[in-house]
C-alpha positions as YAML, in Angstrom:
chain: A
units: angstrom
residues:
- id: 1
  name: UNK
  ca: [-85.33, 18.33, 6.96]
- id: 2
  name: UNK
  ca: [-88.51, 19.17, 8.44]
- id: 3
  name: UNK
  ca: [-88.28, 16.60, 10.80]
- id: 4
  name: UNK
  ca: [-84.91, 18.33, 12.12]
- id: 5
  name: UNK
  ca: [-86.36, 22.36, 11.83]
- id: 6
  name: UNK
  ca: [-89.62, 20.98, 14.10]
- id: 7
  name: UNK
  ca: [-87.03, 19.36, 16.80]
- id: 8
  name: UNK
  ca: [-89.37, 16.34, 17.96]
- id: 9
  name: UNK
  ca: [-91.93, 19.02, 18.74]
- id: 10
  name: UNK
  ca: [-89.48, 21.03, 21.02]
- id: 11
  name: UNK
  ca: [-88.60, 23.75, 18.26]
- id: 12
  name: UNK
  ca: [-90.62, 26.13, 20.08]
- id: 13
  name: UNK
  ca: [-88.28, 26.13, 22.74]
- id: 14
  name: UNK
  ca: [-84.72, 25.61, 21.02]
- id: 15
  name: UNK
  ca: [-84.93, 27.95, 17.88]
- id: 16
  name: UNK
  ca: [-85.32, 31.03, 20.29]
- id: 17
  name: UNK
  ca: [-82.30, 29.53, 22.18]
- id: 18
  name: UNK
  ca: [-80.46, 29.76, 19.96]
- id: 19
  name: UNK
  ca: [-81.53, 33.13, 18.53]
- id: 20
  name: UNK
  ca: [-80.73, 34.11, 22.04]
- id: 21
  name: UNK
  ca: [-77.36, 32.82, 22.10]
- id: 22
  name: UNK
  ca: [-76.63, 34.22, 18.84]
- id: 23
  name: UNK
  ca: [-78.25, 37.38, 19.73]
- id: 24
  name: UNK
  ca: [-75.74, 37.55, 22.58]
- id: 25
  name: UNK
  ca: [-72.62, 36.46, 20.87]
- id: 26
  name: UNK
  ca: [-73.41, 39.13, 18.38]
- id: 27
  name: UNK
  ca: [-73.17, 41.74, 21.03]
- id: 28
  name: UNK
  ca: [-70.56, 40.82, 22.94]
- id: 29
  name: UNK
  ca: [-68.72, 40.93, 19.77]
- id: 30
  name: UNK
  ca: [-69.81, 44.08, 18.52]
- id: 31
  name: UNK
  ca: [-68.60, 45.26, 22.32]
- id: 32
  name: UNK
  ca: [-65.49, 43.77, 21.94]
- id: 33
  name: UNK
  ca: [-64.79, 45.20, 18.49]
- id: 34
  name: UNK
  ca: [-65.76, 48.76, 20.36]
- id: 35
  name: UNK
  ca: [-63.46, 48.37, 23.60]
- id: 36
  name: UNK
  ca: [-60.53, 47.30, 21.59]
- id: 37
  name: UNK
  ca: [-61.00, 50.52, 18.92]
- id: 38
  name: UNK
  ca: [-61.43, 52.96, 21.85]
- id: 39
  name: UNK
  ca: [-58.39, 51.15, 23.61]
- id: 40
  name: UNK
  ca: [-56.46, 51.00, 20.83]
- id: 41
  name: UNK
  ca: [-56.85, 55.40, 20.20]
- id: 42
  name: UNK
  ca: [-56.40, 55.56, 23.87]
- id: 43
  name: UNK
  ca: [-52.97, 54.02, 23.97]
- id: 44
  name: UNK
  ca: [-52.00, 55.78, 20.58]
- id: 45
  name: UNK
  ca: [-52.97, 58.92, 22.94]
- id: 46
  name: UNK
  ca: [-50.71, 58.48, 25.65]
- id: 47
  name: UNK
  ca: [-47.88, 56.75, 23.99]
- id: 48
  name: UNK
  ca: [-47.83, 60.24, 22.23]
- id: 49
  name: UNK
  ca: [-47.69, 61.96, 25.61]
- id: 50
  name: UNK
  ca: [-45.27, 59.94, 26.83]
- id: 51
  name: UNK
  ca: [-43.16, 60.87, 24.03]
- id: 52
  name: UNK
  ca: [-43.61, 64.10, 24.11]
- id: 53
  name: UNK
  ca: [-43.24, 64.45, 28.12]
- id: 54
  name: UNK
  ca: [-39.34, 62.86, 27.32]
- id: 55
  name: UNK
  ca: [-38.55, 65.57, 24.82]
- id: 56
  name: UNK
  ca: [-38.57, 68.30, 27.84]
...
C-alpha cells in the first residue's frame, strides 16, 4: 500500500492531479446542480405566463 500512495516517487505530482480533477468535477457539478434549479423555476415561471396570457 505504501508502495502504491508514494507512486514510484511521482506522488508529488499525481495526488494534486487528481485533487485537481476532483476539485473540478466537484464544481462543475455543484454548477450544474445550480443551472438546472434556476432553469427549472424559470420555466415553472413562464409556463405560468403562458397560461395565464391564454386565459385573456
Amino acid at each position: 500500500m505504501s508502495e502504491f500512495l508514494h507512486m514510484g516517487g511521482y506522488a508529488v505530482f499525481v495526488w494534486p492531479a487528481y485533487v485537481a480533477v476532483m476539485g473540478v468535477v466537484v464544481i462543475l457539478g455543484i454548477q450544474s446542480w445550480r443551472s438546472q434549479k434556476t432553469l427549472t423555476a424559470e420555466a415553472a415561471r413562464l409556463k405560468q405566463t403562458m397560461g395565464e396570457e391564454e386565459q385573456h
